[in-house]
Backbone as numpy.savetxt, mean C-alpha at the origin, in Angstrom:
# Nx Ny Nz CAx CAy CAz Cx Cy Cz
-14.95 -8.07 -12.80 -14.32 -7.04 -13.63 -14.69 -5.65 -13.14
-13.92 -4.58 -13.40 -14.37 -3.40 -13.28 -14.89 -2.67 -13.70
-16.46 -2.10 -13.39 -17.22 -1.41 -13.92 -16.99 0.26 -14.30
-15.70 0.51 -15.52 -15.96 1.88 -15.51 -16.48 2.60 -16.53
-16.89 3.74 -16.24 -17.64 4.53 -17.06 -16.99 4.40 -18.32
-17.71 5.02 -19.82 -17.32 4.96 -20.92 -15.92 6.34 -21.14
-16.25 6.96 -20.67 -15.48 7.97 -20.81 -14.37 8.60 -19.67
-12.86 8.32 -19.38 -12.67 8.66 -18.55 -12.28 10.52 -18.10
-12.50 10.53 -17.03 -11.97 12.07 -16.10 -11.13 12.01 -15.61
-10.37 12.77 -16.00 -10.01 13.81 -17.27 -9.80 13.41 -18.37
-10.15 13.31 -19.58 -9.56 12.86 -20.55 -8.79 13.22 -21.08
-8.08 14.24 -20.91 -6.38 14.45 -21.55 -5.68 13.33 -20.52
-4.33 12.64 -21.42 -4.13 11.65 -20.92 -2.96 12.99 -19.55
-2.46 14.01 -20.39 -1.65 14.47 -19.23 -1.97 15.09 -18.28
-3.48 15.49 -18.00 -3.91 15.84 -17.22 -4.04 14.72 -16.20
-4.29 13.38 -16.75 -4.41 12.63 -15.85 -3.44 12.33 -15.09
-2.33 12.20 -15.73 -0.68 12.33 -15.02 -0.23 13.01 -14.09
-0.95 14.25 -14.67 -0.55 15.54 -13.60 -1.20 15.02 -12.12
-2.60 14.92 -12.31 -3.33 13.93 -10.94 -2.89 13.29 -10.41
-2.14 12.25 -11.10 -1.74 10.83 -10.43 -0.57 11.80 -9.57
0.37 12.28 -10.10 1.76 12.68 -9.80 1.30 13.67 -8.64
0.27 14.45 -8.44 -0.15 15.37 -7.06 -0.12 14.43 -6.10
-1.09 13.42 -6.25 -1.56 12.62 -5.63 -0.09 11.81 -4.94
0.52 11.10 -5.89 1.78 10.32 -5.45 2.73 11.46 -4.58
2.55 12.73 -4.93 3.83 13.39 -4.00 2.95 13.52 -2.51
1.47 13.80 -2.46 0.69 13.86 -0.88 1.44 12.42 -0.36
1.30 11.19 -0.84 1.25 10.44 -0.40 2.66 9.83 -0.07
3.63 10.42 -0.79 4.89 10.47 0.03 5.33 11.28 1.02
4.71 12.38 1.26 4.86 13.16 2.69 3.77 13.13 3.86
2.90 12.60 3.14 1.93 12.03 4.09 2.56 11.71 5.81
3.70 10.48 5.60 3.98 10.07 6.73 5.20 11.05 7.51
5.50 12.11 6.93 6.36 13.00 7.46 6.07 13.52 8.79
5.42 13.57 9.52 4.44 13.93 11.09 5.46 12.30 11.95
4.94 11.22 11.04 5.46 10.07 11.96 7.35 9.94 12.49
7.46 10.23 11.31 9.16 10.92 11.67 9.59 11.80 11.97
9.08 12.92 12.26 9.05 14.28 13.45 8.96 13.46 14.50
7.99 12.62 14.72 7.52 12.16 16.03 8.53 11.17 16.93
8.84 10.67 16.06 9.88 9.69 16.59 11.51 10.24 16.67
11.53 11.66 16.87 12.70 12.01 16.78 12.48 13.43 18.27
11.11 12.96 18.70 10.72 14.08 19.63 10.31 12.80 20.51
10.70 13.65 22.30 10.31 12.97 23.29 9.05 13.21 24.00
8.51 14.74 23.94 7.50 15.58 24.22 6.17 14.24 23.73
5.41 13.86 25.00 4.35 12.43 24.18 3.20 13.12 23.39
2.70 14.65 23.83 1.85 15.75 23.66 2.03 15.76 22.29
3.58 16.06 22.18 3.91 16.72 20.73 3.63 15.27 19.56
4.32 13.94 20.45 3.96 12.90 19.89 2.40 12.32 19.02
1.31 13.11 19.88 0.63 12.45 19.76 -0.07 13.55 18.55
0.10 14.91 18.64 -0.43 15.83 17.99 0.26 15.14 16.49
1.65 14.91 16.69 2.08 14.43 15.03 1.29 13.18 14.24
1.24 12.31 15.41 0.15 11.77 14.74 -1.12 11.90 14.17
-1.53 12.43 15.04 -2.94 12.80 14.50 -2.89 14.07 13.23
-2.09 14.32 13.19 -1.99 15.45 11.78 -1.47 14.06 10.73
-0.92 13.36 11.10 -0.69 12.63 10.05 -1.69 11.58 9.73
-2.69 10.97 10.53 -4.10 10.47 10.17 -4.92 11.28 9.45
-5.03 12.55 9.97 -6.05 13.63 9.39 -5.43 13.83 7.82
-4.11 14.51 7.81 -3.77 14.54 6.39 -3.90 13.01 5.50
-3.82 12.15 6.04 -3.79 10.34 5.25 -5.64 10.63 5.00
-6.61 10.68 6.00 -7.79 10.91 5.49 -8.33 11.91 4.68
-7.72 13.24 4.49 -7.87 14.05 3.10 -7.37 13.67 2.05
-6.26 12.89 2.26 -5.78 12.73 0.93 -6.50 11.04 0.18
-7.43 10.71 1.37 -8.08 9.54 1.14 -9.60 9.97 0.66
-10.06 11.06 0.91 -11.26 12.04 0.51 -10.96 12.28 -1.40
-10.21 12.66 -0.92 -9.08 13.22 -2.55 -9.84 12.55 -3.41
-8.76 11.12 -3.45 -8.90 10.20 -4.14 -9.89 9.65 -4.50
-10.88 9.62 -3.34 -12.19 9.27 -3.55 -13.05 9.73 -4.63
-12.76 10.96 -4.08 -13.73 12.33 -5.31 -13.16 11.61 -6.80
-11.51 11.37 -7.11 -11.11 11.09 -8.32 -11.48 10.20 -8.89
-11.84 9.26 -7.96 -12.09 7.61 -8.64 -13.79 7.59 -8.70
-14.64 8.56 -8.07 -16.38 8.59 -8.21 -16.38 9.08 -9.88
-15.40 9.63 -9.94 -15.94 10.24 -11.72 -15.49 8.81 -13.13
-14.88 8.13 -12.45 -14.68 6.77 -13.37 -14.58 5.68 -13.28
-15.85 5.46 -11.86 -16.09 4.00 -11.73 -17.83 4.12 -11.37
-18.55 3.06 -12.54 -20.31 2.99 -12.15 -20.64 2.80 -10.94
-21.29 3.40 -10.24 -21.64 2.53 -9.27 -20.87 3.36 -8.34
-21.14 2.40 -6.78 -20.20 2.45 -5.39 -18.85 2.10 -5.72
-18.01 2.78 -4.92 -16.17 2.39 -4.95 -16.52 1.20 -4.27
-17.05 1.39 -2.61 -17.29 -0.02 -1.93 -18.03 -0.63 -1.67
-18.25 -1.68 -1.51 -19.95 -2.32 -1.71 -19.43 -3.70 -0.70
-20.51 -3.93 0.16 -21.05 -4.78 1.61 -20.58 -6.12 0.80
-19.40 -6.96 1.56 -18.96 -8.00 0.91 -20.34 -9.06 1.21
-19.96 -10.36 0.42 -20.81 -11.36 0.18 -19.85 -12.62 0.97
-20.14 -12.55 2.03 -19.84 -13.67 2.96 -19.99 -15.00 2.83
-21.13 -15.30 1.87 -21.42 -16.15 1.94 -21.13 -16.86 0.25
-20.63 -16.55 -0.19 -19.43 -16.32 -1.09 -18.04 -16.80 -0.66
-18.56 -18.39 -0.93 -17.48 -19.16 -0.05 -16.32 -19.33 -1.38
-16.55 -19.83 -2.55 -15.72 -19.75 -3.17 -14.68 -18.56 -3.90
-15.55 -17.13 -3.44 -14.94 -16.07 -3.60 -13.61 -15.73 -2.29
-14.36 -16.26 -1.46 -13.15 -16.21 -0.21 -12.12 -16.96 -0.13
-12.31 -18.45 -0.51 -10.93 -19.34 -0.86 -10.06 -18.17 -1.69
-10.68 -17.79 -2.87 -10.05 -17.68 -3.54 -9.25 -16.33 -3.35
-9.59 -15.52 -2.48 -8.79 -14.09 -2.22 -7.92 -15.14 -1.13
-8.22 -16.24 -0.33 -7.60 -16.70 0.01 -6.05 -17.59 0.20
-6.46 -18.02 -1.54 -5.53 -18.02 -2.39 -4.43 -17.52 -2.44
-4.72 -16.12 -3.03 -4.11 -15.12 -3.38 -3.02 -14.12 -2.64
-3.69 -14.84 -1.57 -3.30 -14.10 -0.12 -1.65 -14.89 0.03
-2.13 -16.11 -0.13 -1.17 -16.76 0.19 0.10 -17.07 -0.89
-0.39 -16.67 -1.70 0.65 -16.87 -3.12 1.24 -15.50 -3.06
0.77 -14.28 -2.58 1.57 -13.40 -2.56 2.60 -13.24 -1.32
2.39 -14.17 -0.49 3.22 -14.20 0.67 4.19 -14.94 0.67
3.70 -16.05 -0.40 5.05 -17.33 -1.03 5.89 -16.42 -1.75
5.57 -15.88 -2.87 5.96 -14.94 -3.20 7.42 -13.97 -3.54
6.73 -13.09 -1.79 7.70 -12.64 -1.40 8.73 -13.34 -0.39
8.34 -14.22 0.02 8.81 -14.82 1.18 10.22 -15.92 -0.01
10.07 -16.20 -1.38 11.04 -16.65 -2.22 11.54 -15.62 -2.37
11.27 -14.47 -3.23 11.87 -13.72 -3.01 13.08 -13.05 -2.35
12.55 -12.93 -0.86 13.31 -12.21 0.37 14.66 -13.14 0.63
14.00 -14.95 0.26 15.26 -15.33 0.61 16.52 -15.70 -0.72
15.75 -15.30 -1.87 16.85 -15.05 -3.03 17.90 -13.75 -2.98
17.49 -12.62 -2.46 17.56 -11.57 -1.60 18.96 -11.87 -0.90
18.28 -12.76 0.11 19.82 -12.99 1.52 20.57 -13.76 0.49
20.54 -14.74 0.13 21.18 -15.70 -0.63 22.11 -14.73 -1.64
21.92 -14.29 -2.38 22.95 -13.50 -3.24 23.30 -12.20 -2.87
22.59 -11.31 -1.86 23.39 -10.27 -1.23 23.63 -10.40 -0.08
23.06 -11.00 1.13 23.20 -11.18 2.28 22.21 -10.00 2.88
21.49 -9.07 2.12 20.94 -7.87 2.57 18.97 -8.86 3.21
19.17 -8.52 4.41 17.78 -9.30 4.82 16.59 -8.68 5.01
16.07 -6.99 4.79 15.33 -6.14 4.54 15.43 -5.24 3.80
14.49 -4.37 3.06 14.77 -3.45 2.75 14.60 -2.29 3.13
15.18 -0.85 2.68 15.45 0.15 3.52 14.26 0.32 4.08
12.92 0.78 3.07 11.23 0.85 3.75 11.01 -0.07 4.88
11.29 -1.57 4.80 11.40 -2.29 5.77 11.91 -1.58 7.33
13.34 -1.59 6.94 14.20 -0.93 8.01 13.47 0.41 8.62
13.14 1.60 7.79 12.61 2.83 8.53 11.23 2.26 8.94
10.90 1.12 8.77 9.05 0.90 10.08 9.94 0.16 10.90
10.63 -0.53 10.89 11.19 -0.95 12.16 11.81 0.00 13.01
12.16 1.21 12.96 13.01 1.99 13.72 12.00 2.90 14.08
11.04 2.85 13.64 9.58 3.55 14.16 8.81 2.53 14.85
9.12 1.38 14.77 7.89 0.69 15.58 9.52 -0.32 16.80
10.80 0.60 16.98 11.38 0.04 17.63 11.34 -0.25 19.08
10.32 1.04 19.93 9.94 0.58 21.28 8.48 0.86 21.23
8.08 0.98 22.56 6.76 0.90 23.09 6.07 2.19 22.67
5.84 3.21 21.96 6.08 4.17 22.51 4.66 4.74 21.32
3.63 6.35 21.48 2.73 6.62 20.89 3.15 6.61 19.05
4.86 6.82 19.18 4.75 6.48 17.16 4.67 5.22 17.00
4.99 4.43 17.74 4.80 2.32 17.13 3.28 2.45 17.28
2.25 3.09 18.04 1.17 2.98 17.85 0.35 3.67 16.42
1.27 4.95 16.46 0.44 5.94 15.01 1.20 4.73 13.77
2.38 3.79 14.10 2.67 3.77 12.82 2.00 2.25 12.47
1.49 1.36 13.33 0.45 0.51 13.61 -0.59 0.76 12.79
-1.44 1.71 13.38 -2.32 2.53 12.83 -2.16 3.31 11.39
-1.74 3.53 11.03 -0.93 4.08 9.58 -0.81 2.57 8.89
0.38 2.05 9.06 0.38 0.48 8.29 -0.88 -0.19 8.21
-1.83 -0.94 9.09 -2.71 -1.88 8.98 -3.77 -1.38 8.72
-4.03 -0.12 8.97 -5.37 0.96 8.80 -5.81 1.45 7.13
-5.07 2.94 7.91 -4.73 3.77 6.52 -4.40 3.50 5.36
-2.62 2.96 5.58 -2.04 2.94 4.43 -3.19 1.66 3.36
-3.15 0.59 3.66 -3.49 -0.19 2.93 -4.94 0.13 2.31
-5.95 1.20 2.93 -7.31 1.23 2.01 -6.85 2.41 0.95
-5.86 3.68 1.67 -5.55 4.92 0.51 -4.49 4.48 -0.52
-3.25 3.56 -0.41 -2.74 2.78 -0.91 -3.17 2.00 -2.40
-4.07 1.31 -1.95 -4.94 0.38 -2.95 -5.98 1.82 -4.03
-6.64 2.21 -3.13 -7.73 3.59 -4.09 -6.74 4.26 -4.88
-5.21 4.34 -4.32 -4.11 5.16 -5.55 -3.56 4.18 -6.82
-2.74 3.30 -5.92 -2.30 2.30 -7.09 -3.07 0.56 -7.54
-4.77 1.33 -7.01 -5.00 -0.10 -7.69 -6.41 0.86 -8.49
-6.80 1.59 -7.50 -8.16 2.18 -8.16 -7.87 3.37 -8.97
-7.29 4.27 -8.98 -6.38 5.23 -9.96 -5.33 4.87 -11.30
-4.88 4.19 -11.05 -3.95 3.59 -12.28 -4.70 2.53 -12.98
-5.87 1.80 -12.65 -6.63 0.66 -13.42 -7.35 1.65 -14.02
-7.92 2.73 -13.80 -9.16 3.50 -14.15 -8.98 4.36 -14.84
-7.42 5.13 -14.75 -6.88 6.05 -15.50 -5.66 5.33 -16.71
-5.17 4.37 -16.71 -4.24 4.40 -18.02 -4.96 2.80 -18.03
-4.36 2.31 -19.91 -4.40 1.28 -20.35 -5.89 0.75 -19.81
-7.15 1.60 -20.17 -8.19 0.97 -19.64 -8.99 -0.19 -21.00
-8.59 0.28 -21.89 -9.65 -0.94 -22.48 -8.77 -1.26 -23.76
-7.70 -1.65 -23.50 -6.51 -1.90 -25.21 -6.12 -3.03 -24.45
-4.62 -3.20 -23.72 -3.71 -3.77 -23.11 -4.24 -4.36 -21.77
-4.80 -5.65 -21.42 -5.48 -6.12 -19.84 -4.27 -5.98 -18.92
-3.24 -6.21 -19.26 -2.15 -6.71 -18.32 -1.22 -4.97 -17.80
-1.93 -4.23 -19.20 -1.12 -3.42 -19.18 -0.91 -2.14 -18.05
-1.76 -2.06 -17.03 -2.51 -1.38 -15.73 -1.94 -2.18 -14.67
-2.08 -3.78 -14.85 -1.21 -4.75 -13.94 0.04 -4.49 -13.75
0.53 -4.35 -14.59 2.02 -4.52 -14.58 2.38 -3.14 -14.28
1.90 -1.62 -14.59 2.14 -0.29 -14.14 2.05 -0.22 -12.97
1.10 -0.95 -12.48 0.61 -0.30 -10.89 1.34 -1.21 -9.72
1.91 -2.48 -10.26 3.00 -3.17 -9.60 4.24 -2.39 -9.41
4.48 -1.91 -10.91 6.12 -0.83 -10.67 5.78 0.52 -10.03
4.88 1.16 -10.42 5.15 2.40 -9.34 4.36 2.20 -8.12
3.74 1.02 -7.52 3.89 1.01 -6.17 5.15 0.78 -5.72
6.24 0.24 -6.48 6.80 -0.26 -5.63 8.16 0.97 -5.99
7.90 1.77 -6.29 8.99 2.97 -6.38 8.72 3.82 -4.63
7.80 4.19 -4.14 7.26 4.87 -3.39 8.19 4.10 -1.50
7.69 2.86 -2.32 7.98 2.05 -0.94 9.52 1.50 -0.95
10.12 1.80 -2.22 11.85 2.06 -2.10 12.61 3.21 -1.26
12.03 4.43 -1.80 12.39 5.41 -0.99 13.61 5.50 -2.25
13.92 4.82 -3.17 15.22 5.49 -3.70 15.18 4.61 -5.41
15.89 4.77 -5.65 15.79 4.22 -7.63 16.79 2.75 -7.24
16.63 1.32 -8.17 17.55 0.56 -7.14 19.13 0.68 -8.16
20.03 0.46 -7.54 21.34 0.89 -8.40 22.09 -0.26 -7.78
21.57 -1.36 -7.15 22.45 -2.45 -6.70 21.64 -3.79 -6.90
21.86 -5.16 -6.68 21.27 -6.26 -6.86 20.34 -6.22 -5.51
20.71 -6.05 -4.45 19.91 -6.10 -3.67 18.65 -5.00 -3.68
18.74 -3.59 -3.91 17.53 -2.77 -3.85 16.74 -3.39 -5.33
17.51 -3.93 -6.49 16.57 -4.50 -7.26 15.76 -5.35 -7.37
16.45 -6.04 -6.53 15.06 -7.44 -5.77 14.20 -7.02 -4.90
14.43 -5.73 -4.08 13.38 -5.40 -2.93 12.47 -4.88 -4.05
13.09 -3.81 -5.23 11.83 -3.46 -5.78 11.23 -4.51 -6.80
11.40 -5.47 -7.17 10.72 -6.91 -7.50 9.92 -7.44 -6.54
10.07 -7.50 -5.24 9.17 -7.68 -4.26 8.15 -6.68 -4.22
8.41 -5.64 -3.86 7.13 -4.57 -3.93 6.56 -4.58 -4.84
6.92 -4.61 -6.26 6.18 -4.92 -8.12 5.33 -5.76 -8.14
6.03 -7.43 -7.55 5.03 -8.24 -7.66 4.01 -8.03 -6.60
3.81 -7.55 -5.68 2.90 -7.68 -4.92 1.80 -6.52 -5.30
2.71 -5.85 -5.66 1.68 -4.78 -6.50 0.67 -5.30 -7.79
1.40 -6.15 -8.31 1.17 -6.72 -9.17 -0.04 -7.60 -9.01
0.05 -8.48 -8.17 -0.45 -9.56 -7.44 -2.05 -8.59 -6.91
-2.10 -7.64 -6.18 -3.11 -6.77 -5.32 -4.15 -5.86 -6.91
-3.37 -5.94 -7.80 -3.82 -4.91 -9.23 -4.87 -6.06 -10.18
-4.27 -7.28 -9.94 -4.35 -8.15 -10.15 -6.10 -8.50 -9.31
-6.17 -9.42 -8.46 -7.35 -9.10 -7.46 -8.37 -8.18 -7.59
-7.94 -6.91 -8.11 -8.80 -5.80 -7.80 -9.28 -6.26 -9.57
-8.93 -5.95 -10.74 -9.30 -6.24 -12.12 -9.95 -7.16 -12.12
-9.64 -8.78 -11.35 -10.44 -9.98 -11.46 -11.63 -9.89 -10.87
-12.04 -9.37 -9.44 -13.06 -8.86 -8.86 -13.83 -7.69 -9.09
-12.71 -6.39 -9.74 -13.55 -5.55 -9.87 -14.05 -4.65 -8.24
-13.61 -5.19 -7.39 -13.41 -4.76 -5.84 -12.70 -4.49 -5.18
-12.58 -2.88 -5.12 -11.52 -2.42 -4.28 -11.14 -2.99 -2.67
-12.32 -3.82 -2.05 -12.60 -3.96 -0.67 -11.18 -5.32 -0.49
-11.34 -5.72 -1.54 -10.86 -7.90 -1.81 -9.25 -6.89 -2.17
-8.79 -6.27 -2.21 -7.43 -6.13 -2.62 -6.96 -5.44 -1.28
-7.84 -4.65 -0.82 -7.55 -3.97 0.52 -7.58 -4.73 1.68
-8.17 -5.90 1.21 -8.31 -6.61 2.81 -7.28 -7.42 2.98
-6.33 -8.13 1.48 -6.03 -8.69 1.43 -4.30 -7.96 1.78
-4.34 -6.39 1.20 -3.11 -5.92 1.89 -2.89 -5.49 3.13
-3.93 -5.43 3.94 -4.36 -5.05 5.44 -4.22 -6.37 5.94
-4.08 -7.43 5.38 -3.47 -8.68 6.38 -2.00 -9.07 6.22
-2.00 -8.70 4.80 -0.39 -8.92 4.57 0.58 -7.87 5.78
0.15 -5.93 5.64 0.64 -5.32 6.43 0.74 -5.63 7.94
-0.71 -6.21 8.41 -1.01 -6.98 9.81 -0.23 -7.81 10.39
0.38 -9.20 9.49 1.30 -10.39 9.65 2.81 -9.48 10.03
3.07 -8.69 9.10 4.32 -7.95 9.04 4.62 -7.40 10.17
3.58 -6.68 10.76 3.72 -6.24 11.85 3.80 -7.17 13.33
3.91 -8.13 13.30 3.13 -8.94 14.02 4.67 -9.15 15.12
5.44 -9.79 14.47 6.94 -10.15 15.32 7.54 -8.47 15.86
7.33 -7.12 15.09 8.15 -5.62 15.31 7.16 -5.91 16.69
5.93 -6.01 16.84 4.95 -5.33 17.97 5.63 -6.53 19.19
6.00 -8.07 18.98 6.51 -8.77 19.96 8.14 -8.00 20.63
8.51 -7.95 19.42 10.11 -7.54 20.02 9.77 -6.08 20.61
8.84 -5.03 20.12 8.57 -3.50 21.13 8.00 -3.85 22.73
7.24 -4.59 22.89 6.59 -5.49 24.12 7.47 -5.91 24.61
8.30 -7.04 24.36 9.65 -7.53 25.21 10.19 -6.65 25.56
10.56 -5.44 24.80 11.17 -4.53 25.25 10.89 -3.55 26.45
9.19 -3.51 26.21 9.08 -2.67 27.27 8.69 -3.41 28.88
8.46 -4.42 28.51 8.23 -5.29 29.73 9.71 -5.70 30.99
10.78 -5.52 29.96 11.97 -5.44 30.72 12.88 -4.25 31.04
């Protein structure tokens, strides 16, 4: 479970809103450097966009930090227990039920729209479409970054700041839907963007989930840093084929 303080910071609930909502707009322009980059041939200019866009992803990962030290006891991260075999099945588990998951999901998805990604999907593929220094920043961004500042926003910020000690489910189920607004890129107004954002919810869901049962930000992050990892795994084969021929 999660150890937080008795009293949370800020305690106006709209102050806390106001936070969350700063926070959620950094973290939607965050990746704005990676799409400059991929629309420039200059590798110099390439590489400078990246690295402004790591540096800004690590302030705004500083940020957060500072936000979540004022309403959680203790360390945010703490030296896993390896030997903690039944704790590992069990993120193990989890791992895998969120991949069943989506993977039902995706193909309820094709099955009634024929639509086989979604748009977020589509814009990392057109960034990680050849060989080139943005498939590396956006590598680095996906399996890195995103998934530890990611989790500290919508698993360690929204558990810590709303519905902390009334409603259990009720932090679960928030931090499933507005992760998965961010990673739409748009509101859904068709059957198909409504199932992509059912996919992103539950997994949000699923990761909010993990973090409340453990109480460990590390077990939700590791577990979306493999999910992001797998994902990436076939874009980085087809950029390689590509550049090899």
């Amino acid at each position: 479970m999660i150890k937080m303080v008795d009293d949370v910071t800020p305690q106006s609930l709209i102050m806390r809103i106001i936070n969350f909502m700063v926070v959620l707009f950094l973290l939607v322009i965050a990746p704005l450097p990676l799409a400059i980059s991929n629309n420039i041939d200059n590798v110099w200019v390439q590489i400078l966009c990246v690295i402004l866009m790591l540096l800004f992803y690590s302030g705004l990962g500083w940020y957060v930090y500072f936000l979540l030290k004022k309403n959680i006891e203790g360390p945010i991260f703490t030296k896993p227990n390896i030997r903690n075999w039944r704790g590992l099945w069990w993120l193990v588990g989890m791992l895998f039920l969120m991949i069943i998951v989506e993977g039902i999901l995706a193909q309820l998805r094709i099955h009634l729209t024929g639509v086989s990604i979604s748009e977020n999907q589509a814009a990392i593929n057109e960034l990680t479409s050849s060989f080139s220094v943005t498939m590396v920043g956006m590598v680095i961004y996906g399996v890195l970054f995103a998934p530890v500042v990611e989790e500290m926003i919508f698993r360690g910020l929204i558990l810590n700041y709303f519905f902390r000690k009334n409603w259990w489910w009720g932090n679960v189920i928030l931090s499933g839907m507005i992760f998965a607004l961010p990673h739409m890129g748009n509101i859904p107004t068709n059957l198909a963007d409504t199932l992509s954002f059912v996919i992103y919810a539950t997994m949000g869901m699923i990761l909010a989930y993990v973090y409340k049962k453990t109480g460990e930000l590390r077990n939700s992050i590791a577990i979306h840093m493999i999910n992001n990892g797998l994902s990436m795994i076939p874009i980085l084969i087809i950029a390689t084929e590509k550049a090899l021929h």
